[in-house]
N, C-alpha and C positions, 0 to 999 in steps of 0.2 A: 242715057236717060231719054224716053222719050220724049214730047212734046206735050200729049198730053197728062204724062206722070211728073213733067215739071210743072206745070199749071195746076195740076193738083196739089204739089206740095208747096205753088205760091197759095193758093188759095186756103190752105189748109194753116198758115202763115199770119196770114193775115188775118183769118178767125181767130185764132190763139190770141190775137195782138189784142182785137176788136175784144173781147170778152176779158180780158184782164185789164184794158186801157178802162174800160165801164167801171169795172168794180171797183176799180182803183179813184177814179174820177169818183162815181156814188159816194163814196165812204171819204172820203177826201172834201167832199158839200156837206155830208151829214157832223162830220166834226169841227167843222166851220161854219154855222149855219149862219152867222153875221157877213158874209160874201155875198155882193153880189154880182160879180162877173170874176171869169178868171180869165186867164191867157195862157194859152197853150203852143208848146211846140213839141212836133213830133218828127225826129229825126231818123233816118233808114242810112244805113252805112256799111258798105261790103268789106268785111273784113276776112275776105278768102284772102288765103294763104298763096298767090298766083307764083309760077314758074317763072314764068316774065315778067320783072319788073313795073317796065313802061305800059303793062296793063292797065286799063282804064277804070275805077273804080267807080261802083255806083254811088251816090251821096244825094238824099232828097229830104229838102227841110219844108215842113209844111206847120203852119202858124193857124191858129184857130182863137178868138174870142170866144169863152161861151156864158151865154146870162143864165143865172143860178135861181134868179129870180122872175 
């Protein structure tokens, strides 16, 4: 794969994420309208299937506050 047909399919990745993470959050505040901050974590985790074991495996956890109000 090239380099930049990998950067496309992170990017392309990440869009998917961003637009179903929204919709999910929107509709998630709208059936909770009595919220007013939530907490969020958004965890990334490689779960390729690696030939080598002691391959290093991606894992990033990112934590976000968000006020609803």
């Amino acid at each position: 794969m090239t380099d930049e047909m990998c950067k496309k399919d992170i990017r392309g990745l990440l869009k998917t994420f961003g637009v179903m993470a929204d919709e999910a959050i929107v509709g998630h505040i709208a059936k909770n309208p009595g919220v007013d901050n939530l907490n969020f974590k958004i965890t990334l985790e490689d779960i390729t299937n690696y030939d080598d074991a002691n391959t290093e495996r991606l894992n990033i956890e990112i934590t976000k506050a968000i006020q609803c109000k």
